[in-house]
TIVO-991736 format. One record per residue (C-alpha): x, y, z; residue in one letter. Coordinates in steps of 0.001 Angstrom, whole numbers, padded with zeros to 6 digits, always signed. Layout:
REM TIVO-991736
XYZa...
END
This chain:
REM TIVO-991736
-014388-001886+015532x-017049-003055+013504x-018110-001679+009902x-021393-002244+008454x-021398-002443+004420x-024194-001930+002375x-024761-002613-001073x-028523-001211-001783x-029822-002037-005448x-033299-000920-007295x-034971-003954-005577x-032203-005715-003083x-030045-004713-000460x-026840-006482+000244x-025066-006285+003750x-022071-007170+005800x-020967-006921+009125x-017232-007071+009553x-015293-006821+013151x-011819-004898+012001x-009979-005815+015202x-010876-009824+014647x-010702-009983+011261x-013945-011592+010430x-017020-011555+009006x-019355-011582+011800x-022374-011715+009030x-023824-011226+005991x-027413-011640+003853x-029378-009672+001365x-033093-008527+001258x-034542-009316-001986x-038033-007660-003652x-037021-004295-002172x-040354-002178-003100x-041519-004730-005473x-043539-006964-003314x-042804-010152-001132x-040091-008825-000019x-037906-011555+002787x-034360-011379+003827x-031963-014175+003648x-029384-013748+006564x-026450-016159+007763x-024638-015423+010733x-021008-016722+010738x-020741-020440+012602x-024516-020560+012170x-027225-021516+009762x-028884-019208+007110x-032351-018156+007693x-035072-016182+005624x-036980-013940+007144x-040322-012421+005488x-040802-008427+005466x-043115-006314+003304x-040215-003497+002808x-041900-001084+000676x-038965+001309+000602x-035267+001040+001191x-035974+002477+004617x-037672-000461+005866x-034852-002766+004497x-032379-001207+006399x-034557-001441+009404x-035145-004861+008669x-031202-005275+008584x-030226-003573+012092x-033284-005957+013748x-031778-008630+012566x-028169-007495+013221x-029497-007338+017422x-031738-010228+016942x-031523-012593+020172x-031783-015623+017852x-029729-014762+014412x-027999-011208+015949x-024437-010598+016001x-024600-007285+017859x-026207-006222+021214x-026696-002901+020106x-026541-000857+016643x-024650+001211+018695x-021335-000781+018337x-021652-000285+014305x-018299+002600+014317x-019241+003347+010306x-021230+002285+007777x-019900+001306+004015x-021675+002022+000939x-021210+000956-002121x-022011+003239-005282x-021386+002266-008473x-020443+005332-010571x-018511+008399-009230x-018101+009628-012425x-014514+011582-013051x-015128+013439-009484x-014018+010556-007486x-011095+008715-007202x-010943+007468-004116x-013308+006337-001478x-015243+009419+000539x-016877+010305+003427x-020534+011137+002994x-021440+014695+003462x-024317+017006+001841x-021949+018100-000713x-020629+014211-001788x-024852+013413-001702x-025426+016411-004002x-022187+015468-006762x-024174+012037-006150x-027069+012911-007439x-025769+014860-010414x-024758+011843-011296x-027554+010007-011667x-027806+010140-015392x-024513+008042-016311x-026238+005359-014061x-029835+005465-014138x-029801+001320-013229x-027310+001770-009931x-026737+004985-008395x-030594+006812-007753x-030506+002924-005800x-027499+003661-003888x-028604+007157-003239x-032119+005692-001706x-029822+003209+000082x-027633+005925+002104x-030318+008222+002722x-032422+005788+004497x-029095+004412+006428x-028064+008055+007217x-031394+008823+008464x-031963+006042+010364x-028420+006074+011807x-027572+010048+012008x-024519+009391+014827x-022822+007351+012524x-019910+008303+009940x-020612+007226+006306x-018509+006391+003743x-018974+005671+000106x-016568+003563-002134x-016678+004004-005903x-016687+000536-008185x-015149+003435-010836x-012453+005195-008895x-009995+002335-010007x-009943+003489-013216x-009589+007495-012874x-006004+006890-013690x-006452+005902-017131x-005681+008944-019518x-007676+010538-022354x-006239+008441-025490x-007706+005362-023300x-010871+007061-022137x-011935+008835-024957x-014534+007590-027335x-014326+008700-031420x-017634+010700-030811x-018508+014384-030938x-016273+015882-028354x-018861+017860-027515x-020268+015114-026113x-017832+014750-023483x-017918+018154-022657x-021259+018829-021681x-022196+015486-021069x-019428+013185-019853x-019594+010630-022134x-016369+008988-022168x-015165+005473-020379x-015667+005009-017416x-015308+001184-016146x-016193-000929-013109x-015621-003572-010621x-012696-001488-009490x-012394-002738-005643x-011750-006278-006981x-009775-005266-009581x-007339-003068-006835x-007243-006079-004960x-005767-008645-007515x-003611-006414-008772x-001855-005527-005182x-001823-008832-004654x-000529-009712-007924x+002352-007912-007317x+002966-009617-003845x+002864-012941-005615x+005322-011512-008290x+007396-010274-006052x+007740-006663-007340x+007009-003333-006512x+003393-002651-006364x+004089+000535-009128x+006316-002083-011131x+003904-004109-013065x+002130-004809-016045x-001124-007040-015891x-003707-008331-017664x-006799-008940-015246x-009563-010623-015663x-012614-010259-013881x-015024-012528-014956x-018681-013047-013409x-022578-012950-014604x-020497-009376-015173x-017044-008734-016823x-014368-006789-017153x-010956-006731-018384x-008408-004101-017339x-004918-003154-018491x-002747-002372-015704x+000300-000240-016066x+003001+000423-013675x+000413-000723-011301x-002320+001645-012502x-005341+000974-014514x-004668+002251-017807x-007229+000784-020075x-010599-001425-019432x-013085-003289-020858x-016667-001888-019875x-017403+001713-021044x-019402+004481-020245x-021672+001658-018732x-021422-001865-017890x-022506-003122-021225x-019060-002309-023431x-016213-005195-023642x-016557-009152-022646x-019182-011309-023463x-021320-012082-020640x-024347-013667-018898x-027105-011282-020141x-024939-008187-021194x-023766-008481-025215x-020345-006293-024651x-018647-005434-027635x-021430-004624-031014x-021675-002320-033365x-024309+000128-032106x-025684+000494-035257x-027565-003024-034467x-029504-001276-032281x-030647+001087-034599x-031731-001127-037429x-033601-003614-034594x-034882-000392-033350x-036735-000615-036398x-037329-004000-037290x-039097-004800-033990x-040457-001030-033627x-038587-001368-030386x-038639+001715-028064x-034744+002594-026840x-035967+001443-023662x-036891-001689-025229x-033608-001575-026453x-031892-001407-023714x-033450-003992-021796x-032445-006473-024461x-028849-005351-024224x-028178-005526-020667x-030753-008327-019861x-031470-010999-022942x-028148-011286-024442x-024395-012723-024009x-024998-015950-022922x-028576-015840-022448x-028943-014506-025959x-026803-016562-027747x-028342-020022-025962x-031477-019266-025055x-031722-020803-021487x-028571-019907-020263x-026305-017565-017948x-024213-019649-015215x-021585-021253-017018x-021724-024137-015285x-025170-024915-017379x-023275-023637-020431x-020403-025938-020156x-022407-028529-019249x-025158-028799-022200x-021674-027925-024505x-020512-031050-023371x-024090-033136-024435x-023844-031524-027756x-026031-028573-027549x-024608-026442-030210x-025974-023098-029182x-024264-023722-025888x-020864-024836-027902x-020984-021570-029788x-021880-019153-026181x-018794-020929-024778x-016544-020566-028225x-017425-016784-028402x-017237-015686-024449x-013419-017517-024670x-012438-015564-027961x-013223-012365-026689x-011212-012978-023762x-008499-013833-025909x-008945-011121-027925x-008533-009128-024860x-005894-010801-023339x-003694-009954-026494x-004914-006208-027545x-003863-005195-023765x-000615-006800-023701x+000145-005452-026703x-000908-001758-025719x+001155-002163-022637x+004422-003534-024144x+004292-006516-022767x+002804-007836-019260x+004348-009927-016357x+001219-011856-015716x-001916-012197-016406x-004832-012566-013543x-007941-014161-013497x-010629-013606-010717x-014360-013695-009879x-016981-016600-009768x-015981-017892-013522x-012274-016323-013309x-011649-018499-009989x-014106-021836-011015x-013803-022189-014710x-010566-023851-015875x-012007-024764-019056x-012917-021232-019722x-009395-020197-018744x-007919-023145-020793x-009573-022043-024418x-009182-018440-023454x-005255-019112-023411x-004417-021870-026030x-002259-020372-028650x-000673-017154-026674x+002734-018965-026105x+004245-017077-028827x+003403-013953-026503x+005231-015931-023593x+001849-017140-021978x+002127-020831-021117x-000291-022238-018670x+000003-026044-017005x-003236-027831-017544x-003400-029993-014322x-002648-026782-012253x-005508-024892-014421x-007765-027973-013727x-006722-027871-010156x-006839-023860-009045x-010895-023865-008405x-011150-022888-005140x-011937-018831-003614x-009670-019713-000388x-005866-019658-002193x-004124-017920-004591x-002751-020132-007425x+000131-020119-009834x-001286-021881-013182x+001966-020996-015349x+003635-023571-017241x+007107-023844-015583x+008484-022782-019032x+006315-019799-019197x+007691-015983-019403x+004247-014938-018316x+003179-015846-015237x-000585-016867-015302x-002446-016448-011777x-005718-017329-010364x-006182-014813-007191x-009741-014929-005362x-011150-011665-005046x-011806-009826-001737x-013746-006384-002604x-015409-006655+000891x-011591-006560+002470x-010500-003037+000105x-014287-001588+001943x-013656-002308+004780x-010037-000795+004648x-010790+002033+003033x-013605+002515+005695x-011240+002245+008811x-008930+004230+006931x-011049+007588+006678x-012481+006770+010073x-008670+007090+011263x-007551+009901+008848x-004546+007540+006888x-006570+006987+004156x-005287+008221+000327x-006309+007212-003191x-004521+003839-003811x-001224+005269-005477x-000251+006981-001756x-001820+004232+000086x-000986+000854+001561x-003341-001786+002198x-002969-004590+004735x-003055-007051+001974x+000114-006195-000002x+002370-007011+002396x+003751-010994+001772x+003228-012156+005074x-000648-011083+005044x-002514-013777+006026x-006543-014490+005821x-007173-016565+008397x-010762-017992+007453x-009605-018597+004299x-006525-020331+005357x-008537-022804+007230x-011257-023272+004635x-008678-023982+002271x-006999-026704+004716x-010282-028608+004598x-009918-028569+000679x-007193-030082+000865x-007684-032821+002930x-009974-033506+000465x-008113-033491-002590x-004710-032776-001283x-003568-032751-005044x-004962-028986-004805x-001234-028128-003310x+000276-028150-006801x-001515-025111-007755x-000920-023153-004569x+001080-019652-005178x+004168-019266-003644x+005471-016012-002602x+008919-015366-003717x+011619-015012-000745x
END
């Protein structure tokens, strides 16, 4: 069986080929300068080499085409024929409080779609051109749509609720919503697994840190309270997005720099966190390293982006009684010990205790890895993320009828002996490398 996923932004589309039955990644690339101009397409076959490929793609419609030519291509292909594509994937950012689970696409999901297009003018009209163009170009296929929100439909209206006009909420939704919910699903199943406990039987803190963040709470295995808001913007400091302000800033700069709201929110969401705070700056790796040579700016990004972690780290522990571990994942979550490290010192009173060669050692997206201190009543994980793996089960799932929102549902990846094979193999290469990297490896109880 294979699944195509696609992830269609204002100016990109993402994709993925995945074969179900082998368990692999059969492809994956990304056209860039979607109706913008210049448009090309960077595409890597597994087992082969990348290659960019130039196509005006005026329209989403053309960068889909551009996809399934490549997807048969004699030279780069992976498929004979689009006919072997069982389903396609899509990704959509908000589905609001009507989804909580993953759909399939139908006229009346595409019109609840498009209704809510106003609580994410950036994302969903994008997704929406995205499908439309996939349905139409492949009308025999089934298509399914996975909501980065539906994680979070669990959390209840003391959590949820913002201190505004409830009329607000009423005739306008606004209330929290949060994001990044297939990765966060997936650490926290697998969380569990490395606990050894009951799925419904935990309480984490998870961390989901990238160019984007997110905290989330997790309760009895459900989210129960998160870090980004009614959009993206709300919670941890990161690369261009300021997360937690008082919104009265943007009023008085409003005025200050007779700044449109539009203006506004461009500055928000694109020149600040890291990039306002430094200057120059969004990938860590830049930030930590100009910290290191002195640059104070860059001392000060890294200072604040590790106290509001900490921050967070303690508030949701707090609110849920106390927590059996606490998660990091993502590009930073997985690669950034010293992130991690300052993020942590000083929360062993709360029973959090990491080991600092483990923490130094866990930098790798092909193992899970146990960071806690052997002392600590907390244990402290570092689990890769695997969003594409939740899509594509969710996908074969409603292709196959068994599928449920996550509370009635199993995925493959929560049972201990799951195994991902690529990863497996990457990660033996690592460590004849640095064999050292052992140390950290998780170990799942029994």
């Amino acid at each position: 069986m294979k699944i195509l996923v696609l992830n269609c932004g204002s100016s990109s589309a993402k994709y993925m080929v995945y074969d179900w039955d082998a368990k692999d990644i059969m492809c994956k690339g990304i056209v860039e300068r979607v109706t913008i101009g210049g448009s090309f397409c960077e595409h890597e076959a597994t087992g082969r080499d990348k290659v960019k490929i130039e196509r005006d793609c005026p329209t989403h419609r053309e960068a889909v085409e551009l996809i399934l030519e490549l997807l048969v291509s004699p030279e780069n292909g992976v498929l004979k024929d689009v006919k072997e594509i069982d389903a396609v994937g899509h990704r959509v950012v908000h589905g609001g409080e009507k989804f909580a689970k993953s759909v399939v696409i139908d006229d009346e999901v595409m019109k609840a779609f498009k209704e809510l297009q106003d609580l994410a003018p950036l994302h969903n009209p994008a997704n929406i051109l995205g499908i439309e163009a996939a349905v139409e170009i492949l009308p025999d296929v089934p298509h399914m749509a996975v909501m980065d929100t539906a994680w979070h439909q669990t959390m209840e209206s003391p959590q949820y609720m913002y201190a505004l006009p409830y009329e607000w909420y009423e005739k306008y939704k606004v209330r929290r919503y949060g994001f990044h919910g297939t990765s966060l699903l997936y650490v926290a199943k697998r969380a569990a697994v490395l606990l050894g406990k009951d799925p419904f039987d935990v309480n984490l803190v998870l961390l989901h840190v990238g160019n984007g963040g997110s905290a989330n709470a997790v309760k009895k295995g459900i989210s129960y309270d998160t870090s980004m808001g009614f959009t993206p913007q709300e919670g941890l400091v990161m690369g261009t997005r300021a997360g937690d302000f008082d919104a009265a800033v943007g009023f008085y700069m409003e005025q200050k720099l007779d700044a449109s709201p539009k203006d506004m929110e461009t500055i928000i969401n694109k020149k600040s966190g890291l990039l306002g705070i430094t200057g120059k700056y969004t990938d860590r790796r830049d930030v930590l390293e100009a910290a290191a040579a002195g640059d104070k700016r860059s001392e000060l990004a890294f200072e604040m982006e590790s106290y509001r972690l900490k921050k967070y780290i303690g508030s949701y522990a707090a609110a849920l009684g106390g927590i059996d571990a606490v998660v990091w994942t993502a590009g930073v979550g997985e690669m950034a010990p010293d992130i991690r490290a300052r993020a942590m010192e000083g929360l062993e009173f709360m029973g959090v205790k990491f080991d600092p060669e483990k923490n130094k050692l866990a930098m790798t997206r092909n193992s899970d890895s146990d960071i806690s201190a052997a002392d600590s009543k907390v244990k402290v994980f570092v689990i890769p993320t695997d969003e594409e793996l939740v899509f594509v089960e969710d996908v074969v799932a409603l292709l196959d009828k068994s599928y449920d929102i996550h509370t009635n549902f199993k995925y493959s990846f929560q049972d201990p002996g799951y195994r991902n094979t690529m990863r497996d193999e990457e990660f033996a290469k690592e460590l004849k490398k640095k064999p050292e990297k052992a140390k950290a490896q998780a170990k799942i109880p029994g």
